[in-house]
Backbone as CSV, one residue per row, in Angstrom:
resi,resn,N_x,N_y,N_z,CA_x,CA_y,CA_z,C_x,C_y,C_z
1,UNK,22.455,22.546,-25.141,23.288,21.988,-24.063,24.193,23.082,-23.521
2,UNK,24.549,22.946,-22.187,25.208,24.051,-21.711,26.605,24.177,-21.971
3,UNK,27.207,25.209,-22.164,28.898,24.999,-22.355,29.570,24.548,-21.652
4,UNK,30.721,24.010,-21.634,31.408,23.171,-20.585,32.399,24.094,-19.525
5,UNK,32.320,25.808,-19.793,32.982,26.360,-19.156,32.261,26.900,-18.326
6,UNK,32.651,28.245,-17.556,31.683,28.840,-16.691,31.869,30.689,-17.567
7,UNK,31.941,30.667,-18.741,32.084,31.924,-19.406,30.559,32.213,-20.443
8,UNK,29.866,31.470,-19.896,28.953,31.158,-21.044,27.779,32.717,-20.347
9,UNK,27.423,32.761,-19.342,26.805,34.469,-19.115,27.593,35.378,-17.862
10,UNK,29.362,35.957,-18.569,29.898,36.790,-17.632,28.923,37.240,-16.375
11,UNK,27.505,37.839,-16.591,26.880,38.571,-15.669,26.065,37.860,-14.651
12,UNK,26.415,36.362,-14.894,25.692,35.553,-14.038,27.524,34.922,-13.430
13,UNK,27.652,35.385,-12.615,29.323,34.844,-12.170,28.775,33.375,-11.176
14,UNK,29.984,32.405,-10.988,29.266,31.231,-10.373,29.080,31.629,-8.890
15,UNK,27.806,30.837,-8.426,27.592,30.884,-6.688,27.961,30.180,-6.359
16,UNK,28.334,29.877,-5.230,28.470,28.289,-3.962,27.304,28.123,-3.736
17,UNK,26.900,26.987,-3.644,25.870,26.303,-3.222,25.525,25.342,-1.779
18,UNK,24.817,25.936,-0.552,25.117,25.296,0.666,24.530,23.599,0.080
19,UNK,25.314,23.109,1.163,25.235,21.511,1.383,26.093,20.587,0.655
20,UNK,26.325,19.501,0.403,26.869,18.774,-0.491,28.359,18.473,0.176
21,UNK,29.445,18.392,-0.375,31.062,18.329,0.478,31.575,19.334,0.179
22,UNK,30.999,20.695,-0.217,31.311,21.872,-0.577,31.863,22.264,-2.045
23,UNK,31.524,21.431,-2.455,31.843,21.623,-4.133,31.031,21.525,-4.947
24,UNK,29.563,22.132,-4.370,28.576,22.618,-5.572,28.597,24.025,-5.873
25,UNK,28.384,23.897,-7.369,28.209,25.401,-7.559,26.822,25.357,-9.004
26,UNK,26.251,26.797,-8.563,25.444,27.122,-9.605,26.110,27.889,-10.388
27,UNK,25.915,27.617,-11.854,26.366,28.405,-13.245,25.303,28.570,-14.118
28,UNK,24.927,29.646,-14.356,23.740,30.384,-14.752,22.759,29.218,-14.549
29,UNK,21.947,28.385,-15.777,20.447,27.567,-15.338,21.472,26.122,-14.917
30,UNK,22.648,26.157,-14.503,22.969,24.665,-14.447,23.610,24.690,-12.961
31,UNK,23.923,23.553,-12.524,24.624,23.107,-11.056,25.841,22.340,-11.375
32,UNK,26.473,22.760,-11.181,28.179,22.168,-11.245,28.472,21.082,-9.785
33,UNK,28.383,19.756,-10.074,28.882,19.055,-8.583,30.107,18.048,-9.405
34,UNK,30.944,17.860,-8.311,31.770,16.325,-8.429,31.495,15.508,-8.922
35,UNK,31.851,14.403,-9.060,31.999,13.049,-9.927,32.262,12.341,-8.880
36,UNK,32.249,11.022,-9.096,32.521,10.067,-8.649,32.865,8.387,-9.285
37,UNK,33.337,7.569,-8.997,33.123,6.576,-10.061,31.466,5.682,-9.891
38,UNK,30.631,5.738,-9.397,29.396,5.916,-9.156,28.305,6.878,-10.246
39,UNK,29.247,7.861,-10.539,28.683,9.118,-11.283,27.927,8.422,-13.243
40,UNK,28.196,7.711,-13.308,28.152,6.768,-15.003,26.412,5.612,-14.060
41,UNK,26.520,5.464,-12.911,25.080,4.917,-12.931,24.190,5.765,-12.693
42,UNK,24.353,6.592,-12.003,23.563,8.034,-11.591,22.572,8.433,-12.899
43,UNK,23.956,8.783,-13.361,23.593,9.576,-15.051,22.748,9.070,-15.678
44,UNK,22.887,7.048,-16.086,22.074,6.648,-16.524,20.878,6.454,-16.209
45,UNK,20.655,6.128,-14.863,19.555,6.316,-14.406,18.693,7.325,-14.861
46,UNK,18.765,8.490,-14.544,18.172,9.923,-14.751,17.937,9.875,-15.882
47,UNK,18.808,9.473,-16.623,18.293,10.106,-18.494,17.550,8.887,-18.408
48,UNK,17.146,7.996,-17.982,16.191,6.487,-18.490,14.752,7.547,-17.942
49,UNK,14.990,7.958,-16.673,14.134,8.478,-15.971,12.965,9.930,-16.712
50,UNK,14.323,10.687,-17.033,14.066,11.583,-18.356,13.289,11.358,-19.314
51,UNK,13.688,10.167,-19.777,13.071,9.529,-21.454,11.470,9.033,-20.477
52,UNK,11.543,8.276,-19.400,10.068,8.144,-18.792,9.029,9.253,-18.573
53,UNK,9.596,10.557,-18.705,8.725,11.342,-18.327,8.401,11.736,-17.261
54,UNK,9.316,11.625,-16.234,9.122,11.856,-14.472,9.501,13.408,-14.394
55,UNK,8.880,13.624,-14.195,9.265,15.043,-13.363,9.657,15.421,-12.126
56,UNK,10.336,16.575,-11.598,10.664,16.546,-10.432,12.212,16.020,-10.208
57,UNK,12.749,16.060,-11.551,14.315,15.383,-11.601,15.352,16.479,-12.007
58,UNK,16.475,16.650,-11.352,17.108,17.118,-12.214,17.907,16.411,-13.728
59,UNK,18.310,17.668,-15.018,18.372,16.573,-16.435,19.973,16.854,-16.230
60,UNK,20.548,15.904,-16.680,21.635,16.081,-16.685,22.141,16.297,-17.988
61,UNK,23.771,17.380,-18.174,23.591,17.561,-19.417,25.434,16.831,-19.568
62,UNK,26.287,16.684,-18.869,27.482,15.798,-19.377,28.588,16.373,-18.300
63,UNK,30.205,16.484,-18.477,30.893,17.002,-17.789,31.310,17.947,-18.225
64,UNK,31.785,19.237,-17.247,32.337,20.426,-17.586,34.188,19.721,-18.105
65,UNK,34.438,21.382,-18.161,36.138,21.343,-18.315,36.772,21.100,-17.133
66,UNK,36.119,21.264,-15.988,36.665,20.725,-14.816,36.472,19.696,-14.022
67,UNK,35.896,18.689,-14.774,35.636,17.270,-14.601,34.029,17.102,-13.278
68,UNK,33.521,18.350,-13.780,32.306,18.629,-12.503,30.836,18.266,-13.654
69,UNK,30.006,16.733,-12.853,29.083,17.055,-13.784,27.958,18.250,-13.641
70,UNK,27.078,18.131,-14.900,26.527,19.591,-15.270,25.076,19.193,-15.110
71,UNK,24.229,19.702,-14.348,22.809,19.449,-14.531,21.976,20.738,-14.272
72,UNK,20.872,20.193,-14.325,20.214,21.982,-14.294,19.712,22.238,-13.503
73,UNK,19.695,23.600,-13.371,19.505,24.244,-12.187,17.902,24.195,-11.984
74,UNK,17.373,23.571,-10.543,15.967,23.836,-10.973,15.253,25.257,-9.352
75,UNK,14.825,26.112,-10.183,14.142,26.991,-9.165,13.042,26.405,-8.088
76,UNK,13.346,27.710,-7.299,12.468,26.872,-5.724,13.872,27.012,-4.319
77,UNK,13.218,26.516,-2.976,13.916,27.225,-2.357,14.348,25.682,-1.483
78,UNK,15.345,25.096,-0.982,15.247,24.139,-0.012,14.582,24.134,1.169
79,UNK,14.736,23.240,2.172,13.929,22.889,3.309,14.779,23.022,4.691
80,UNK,15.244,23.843,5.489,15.719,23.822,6.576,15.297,23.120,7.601
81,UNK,15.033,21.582,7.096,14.653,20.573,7.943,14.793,20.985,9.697
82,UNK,16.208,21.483,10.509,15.997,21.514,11.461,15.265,22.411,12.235
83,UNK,14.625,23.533,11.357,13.791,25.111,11.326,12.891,24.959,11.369
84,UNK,12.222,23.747,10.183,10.809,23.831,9.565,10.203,22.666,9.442
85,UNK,8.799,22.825,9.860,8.088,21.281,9.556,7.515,21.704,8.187
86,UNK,7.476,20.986,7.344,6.851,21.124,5.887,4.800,21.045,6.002
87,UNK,4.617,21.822,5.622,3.640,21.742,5.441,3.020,20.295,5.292
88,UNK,1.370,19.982,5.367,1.029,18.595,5.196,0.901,18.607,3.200
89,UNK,0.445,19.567,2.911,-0.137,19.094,1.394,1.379,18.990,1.481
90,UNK,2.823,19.769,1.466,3.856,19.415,0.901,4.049,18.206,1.449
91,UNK,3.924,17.703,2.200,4.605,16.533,2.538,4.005,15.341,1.785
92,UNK,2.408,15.427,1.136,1.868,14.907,0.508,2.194,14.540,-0.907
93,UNK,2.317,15.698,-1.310,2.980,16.087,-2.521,4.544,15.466,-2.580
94,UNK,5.206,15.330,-1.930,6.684,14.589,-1.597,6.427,13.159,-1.617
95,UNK,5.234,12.797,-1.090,5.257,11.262,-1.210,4.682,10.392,-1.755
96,UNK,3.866,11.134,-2.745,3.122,10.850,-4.003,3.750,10.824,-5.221
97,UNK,5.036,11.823,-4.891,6.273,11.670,-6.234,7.059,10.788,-6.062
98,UNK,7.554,10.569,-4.634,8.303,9.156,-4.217,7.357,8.073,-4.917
99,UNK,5.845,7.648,-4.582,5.656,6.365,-4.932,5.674,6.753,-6.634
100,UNK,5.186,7.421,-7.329,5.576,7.362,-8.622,6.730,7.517,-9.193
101,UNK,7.780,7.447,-8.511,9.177,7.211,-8.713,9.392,5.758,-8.646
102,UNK,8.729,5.191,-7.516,9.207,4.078,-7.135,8.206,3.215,-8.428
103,UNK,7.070,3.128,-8.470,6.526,2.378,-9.384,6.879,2.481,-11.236
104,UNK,7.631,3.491,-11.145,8.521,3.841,-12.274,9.254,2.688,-12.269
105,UNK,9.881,3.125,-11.268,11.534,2.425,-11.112,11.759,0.662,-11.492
106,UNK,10.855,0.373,-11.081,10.217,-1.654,-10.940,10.586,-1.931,-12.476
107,UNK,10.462,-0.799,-13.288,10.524,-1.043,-14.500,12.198,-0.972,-15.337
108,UNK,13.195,0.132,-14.456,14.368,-0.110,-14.955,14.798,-1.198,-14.294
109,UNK,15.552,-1.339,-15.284,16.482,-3.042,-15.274,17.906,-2.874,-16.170
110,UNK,18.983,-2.070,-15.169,19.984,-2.139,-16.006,20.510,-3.441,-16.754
111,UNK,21.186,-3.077,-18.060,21.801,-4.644,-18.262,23.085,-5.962,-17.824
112,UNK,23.286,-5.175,-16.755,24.145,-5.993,-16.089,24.751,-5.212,-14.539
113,UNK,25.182,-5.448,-13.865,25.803,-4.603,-12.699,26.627,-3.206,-13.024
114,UNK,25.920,-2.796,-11.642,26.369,-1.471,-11.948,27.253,-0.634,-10.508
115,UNK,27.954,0.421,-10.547,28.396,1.138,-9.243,28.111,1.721,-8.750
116,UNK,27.333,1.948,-7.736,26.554,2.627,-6.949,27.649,2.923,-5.913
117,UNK,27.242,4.366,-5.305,28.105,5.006,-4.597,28.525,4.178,-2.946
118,UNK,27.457,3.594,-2.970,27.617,2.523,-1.364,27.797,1.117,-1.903
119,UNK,27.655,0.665,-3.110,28.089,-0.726,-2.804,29.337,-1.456,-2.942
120,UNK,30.122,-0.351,-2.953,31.828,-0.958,-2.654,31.788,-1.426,-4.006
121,UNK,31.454,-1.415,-5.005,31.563,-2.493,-6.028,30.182,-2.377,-7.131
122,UNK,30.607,-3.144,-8.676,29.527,-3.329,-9.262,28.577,-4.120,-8.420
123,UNK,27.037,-3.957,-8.230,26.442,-5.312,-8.117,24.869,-5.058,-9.158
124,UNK,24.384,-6.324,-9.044,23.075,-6.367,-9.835,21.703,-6.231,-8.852
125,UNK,20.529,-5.767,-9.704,19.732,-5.337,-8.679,19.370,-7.192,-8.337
126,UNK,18.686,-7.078,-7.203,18.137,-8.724,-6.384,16.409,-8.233,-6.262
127,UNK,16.001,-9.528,-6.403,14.699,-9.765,-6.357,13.925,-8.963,-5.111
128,UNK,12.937,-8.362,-5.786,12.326,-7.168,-4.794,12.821,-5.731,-4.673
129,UNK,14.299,-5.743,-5.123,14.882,-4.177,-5.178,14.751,-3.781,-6.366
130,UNK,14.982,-2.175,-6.323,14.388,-0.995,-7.203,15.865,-0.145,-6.650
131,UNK,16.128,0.710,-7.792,17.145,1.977,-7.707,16.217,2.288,-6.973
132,UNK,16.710,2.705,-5.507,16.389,3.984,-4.597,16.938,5.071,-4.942
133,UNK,16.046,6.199,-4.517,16.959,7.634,-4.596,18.093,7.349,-3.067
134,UNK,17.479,6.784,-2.289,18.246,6.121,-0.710,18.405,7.781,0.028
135,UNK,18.094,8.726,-0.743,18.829,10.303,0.221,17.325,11.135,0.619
136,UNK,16.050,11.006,0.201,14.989,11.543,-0.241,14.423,12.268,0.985
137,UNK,15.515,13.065,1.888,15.129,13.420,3.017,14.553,14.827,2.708
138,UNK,13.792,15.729,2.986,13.179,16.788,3.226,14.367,17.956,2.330
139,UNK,15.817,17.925,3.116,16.548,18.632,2.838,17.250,18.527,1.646
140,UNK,16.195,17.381,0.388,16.592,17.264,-0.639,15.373,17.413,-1.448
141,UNK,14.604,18.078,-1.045,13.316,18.681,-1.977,13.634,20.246,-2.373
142,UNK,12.748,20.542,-3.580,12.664,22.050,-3.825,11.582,22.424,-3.638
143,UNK,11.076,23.585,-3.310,9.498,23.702,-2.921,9.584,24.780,-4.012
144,UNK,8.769,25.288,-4.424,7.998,26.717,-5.123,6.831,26.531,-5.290
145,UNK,6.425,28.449,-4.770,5.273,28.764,-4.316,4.275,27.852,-3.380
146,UNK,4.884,27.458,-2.350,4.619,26.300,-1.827,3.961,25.013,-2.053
147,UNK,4.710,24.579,-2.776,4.470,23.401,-3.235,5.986,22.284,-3.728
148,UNK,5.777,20.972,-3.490,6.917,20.404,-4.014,7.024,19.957,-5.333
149,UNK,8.526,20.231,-5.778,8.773,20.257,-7.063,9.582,19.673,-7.783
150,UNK,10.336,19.084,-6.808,11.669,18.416,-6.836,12.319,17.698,-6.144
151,UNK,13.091,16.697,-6.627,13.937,15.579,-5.708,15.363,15.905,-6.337
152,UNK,16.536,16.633,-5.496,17.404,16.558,-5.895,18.589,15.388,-5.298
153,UNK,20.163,15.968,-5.760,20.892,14.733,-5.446,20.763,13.690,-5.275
154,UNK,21.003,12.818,-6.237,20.938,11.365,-6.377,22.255,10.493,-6.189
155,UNK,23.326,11.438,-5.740,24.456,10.594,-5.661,24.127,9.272,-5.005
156,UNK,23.432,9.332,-3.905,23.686,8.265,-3.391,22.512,6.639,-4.023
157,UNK,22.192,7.061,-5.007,21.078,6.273,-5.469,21.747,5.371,-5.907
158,UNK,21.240,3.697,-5.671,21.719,2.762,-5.717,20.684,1.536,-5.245
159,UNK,20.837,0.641,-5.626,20.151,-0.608,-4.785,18.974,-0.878,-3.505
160,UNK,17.869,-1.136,-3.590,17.168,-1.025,-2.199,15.677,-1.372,-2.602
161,UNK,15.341,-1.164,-0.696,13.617,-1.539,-1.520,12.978,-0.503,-0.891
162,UNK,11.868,-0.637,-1.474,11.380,1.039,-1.782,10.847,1.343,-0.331
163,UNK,10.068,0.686,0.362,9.787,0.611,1.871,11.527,1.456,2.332
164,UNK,12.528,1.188,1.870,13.514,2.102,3.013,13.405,3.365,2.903
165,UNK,12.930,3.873,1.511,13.198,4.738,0.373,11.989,5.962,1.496
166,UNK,11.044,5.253,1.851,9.472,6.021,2.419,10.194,6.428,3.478
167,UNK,10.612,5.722,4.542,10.947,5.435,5.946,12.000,6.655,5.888
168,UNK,13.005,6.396,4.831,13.915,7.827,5.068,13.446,9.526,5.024
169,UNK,12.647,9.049,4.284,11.959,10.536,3.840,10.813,10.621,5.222
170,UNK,10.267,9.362,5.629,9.734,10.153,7.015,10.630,10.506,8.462
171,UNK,11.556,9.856,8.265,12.994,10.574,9.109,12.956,12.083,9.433
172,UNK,13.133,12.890,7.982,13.274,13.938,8.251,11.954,15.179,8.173
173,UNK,11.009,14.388,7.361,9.882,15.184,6.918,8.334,15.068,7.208
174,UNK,8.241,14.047,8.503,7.434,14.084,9.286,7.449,14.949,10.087
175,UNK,8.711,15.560,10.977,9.521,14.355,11.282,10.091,13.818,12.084
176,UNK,10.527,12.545,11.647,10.825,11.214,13.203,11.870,11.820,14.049
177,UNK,12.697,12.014,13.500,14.009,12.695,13.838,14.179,13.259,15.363
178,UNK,12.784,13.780,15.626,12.941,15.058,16.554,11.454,15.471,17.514
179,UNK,11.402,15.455,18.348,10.339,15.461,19.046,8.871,16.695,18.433
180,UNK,7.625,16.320,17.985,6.915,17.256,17.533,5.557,16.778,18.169
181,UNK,5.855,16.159,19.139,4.583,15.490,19.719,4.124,14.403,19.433
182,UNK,3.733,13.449,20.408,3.280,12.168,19.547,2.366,12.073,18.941
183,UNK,1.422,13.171,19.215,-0.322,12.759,18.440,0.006,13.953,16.866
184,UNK,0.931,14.605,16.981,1.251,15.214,15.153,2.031,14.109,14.777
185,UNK,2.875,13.805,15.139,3.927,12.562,14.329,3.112,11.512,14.224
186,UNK,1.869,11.219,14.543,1.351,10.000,14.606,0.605,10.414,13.348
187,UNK,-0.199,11.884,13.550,-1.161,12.184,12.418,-0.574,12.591,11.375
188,UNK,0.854,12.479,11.282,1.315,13.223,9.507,1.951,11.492,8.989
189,UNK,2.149,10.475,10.173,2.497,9.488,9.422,1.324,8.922,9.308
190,UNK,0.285,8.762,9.537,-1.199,8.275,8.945,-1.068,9.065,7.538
191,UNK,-0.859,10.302,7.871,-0.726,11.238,5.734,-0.026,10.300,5.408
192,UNK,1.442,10.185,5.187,2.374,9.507,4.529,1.922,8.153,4.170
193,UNK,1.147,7.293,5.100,0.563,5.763,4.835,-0.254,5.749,4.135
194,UNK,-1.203,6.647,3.727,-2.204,6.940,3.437,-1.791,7.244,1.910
195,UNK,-1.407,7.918,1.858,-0.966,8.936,0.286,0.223,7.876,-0.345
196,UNK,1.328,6.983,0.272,1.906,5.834,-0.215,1.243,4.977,-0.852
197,UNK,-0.030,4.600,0.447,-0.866,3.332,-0.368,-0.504,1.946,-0.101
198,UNK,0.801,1.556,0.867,1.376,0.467,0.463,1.590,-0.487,1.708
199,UNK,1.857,0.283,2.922,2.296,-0.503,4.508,1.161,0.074,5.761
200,UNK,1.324,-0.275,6.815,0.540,0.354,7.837,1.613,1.071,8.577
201,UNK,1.232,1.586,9.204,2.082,2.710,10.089,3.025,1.957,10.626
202,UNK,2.748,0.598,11.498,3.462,-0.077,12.413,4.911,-0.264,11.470
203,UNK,4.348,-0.499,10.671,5.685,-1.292,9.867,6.335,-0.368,9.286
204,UNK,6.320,0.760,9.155,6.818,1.947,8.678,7.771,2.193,9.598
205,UNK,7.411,2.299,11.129,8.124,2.900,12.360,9.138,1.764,11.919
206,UNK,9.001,0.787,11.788,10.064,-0.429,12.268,10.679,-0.374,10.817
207,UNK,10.399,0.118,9.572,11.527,0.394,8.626,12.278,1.648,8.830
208,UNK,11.507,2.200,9.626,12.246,4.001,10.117,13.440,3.592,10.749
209,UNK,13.699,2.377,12.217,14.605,1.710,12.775,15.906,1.312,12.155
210,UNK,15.101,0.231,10.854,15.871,-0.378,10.225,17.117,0.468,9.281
211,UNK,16.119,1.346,8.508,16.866,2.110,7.281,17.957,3.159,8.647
212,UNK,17.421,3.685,8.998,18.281,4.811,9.601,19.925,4.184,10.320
213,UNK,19.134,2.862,10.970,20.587,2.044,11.468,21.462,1.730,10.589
214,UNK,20.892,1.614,9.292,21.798,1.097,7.685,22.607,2.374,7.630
215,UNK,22.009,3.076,7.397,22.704,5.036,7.560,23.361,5.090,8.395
216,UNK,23.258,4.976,9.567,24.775,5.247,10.562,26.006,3.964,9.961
217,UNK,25.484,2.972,9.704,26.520,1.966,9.069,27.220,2.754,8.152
218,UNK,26.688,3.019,6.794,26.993,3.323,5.696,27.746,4.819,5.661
219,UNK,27.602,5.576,6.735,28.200,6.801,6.984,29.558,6.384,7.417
220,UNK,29.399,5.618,8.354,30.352,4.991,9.109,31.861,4.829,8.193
221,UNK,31.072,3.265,7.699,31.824,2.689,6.343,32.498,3.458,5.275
222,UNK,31.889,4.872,4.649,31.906,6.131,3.720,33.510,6.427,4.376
223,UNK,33.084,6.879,5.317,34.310,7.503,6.563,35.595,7.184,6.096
224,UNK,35.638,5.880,6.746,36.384,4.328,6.601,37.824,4.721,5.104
225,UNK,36.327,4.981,4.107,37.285,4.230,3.051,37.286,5.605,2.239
226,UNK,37.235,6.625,2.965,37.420,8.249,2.722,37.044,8.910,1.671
227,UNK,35.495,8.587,1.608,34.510,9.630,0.517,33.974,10.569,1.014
228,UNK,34.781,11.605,0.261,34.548,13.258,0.508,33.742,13.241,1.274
229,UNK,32.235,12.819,0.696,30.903,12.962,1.677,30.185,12.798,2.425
230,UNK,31.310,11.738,2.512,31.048,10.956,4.434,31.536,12.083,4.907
231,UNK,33.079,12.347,5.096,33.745,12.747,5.689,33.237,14.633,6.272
232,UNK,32.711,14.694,5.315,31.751,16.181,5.169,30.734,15.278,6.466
233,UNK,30.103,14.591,6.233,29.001,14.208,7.150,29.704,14.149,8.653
234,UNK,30.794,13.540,8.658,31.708,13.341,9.995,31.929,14.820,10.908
235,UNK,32.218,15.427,9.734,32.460,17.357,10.903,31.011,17.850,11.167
236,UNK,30.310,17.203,10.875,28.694,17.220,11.432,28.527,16.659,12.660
237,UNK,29.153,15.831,13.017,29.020,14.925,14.308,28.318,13.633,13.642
238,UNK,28.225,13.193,12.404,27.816,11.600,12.351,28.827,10.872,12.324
239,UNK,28.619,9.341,12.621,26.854,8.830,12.033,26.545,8.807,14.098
240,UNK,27.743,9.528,14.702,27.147,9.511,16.104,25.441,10.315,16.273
241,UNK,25.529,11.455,15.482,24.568,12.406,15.525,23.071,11.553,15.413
242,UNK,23.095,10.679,14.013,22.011,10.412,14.184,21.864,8.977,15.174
243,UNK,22.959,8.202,15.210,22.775,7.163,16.476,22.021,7.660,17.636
244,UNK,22.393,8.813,18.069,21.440,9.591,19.359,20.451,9.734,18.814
245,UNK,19.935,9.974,17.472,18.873,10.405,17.253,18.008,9.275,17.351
246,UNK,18.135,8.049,17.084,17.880,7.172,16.978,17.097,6.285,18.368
247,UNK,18.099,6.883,19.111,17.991,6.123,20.425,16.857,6.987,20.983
248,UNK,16.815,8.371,21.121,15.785,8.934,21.749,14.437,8.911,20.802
249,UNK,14.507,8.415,19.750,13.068,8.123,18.925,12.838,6.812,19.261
250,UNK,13.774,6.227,19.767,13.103,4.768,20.509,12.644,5.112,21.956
251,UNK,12.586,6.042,22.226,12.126,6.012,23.741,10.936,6.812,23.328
252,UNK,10.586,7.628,22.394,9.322,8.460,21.844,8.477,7.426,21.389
253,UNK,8.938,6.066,20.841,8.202,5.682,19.438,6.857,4.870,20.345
254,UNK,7.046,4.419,22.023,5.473,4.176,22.375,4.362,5.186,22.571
255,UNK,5.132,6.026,22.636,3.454,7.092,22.413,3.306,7.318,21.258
256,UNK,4.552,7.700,20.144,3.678,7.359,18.986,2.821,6.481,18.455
257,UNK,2.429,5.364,18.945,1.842,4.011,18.767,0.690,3.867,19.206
258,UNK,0.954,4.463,20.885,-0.573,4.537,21.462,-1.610,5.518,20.682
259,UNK,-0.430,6.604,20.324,-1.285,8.143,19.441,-2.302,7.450,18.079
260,UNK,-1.241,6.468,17.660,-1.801,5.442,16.297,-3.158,5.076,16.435
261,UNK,-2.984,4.410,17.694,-4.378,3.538,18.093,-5.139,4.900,18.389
């Protein structure tokens, strides 16, 4: 287990780490982030997840001396979602670990309510929901040697059904987000339907609608009641940013449809 200080390899001194509300850091094989009172379902989750045998997780190992939990560092490079379209096998590979996450997941059943970072409160899971990762956008994968390897940050994992869980991750890693033509966005979400196994395209677009409008809510709300990582999201320009985004993928989404047919 790692030490709880940051003295444990002088010659590895700590880095900053882009993204997050600016308080990640890497310490030699581990990642130093914040807490939250959310942070005790997270944890459990992962180590249930751990003991399942999933890969592609980060392990968590407890809290430092500075009240930052400790997990490990996993190699590979992120995704500059607004730079880069991901390759198709990666994107394949991303959503083949999602559904074996998700068909994992059907199986935890905490024993009573729990705090998830968005639900204002303990609640219990409801009939049909599964712990979502709820964040599983592009810019939360690790790739090496091109290939995907990883699903990081789970803060926001909490309550949901797994259909939102797909829809977010084709947001950014199709992706919906942003104009790439209608007959590629049509043909990488046939990949994604395809390699899921579970909805048809149509109904995908219309959970793409749904989940993303929950996200400008929930950013919104974050704001509101002043979590760091809304508020980090706010000097971004959300949840206005993606409301526009939103609106001009509704004026794209009939040629994606006709592209379908």
């Amino acid at each position: 287990m790692p030490r709880d200080d940051e003295s444990a390899d002088p010659l590895l001194p700590p880095e900053h780490l882009p993204g997050g509300s600016g308080g990640v850091w890497r310490v030699g094989r581990t990642v130093r982030r914040p807490v939250g009172p959310w942070t005790p379902a997270v944890h459990e989750l992962l180590g249930w997840l751990a003991e399942q045998g999933l890969g592609g997780i980060p392990h968590v190992s407890g809290i430092d001396a500075k009240g930052r939990e400790i997990v490990s560092y996993i190699e590979g490079r992120g995704v500059p979602v607004d730079d880069e379209v991901v390759l198709d096998s990666v994107l394949v590979e991303a959503v083949a670990w999602l559904r074996e996450y998700h068909d994992l997941a059907e199986s935890y059943r905490p024993d009573g309510p729990r705090l998830w970072r968005q639900s204002g409160g303990p609640v219990a899971l409801e009939p049909g929901q599964i712990i979502c990762h709820n964040d599983p956008g592009a810019y939360n994968w690790i790739i090496q040697s091109g290939h995907f390897v990883a699903m990081i940050d789970w803060d926001l994992a909490g309550p949901g059904e797994p259909l939102d869980d797909l829809a977010f991750l084709c947001w950014t890693a199709i992706p919906l987000y942003r104009d790439i033509g209608a007959a590629e966005a049509a043909r990488r979400l046939d990949l994604v339907v395809d390699t899921y196994a579970e909805c048809g395209p149509i109904t995908l677009l219309d959970a793409v609608e749904r989940r993303m409008t929950t996200a400008t809510e929930r950013i919104a709300a974050g704001i509101e009641r002043g979590d760091p990582g809304m508020i980090h999201l706010a000097s971004r320009g959300e949840p206005q940013r993606t409301r526009d985004r939103l609106a001009d993928f509704r004026t794209r989404r009939p040629a994606i449809e006709a592209a379908l047919a």
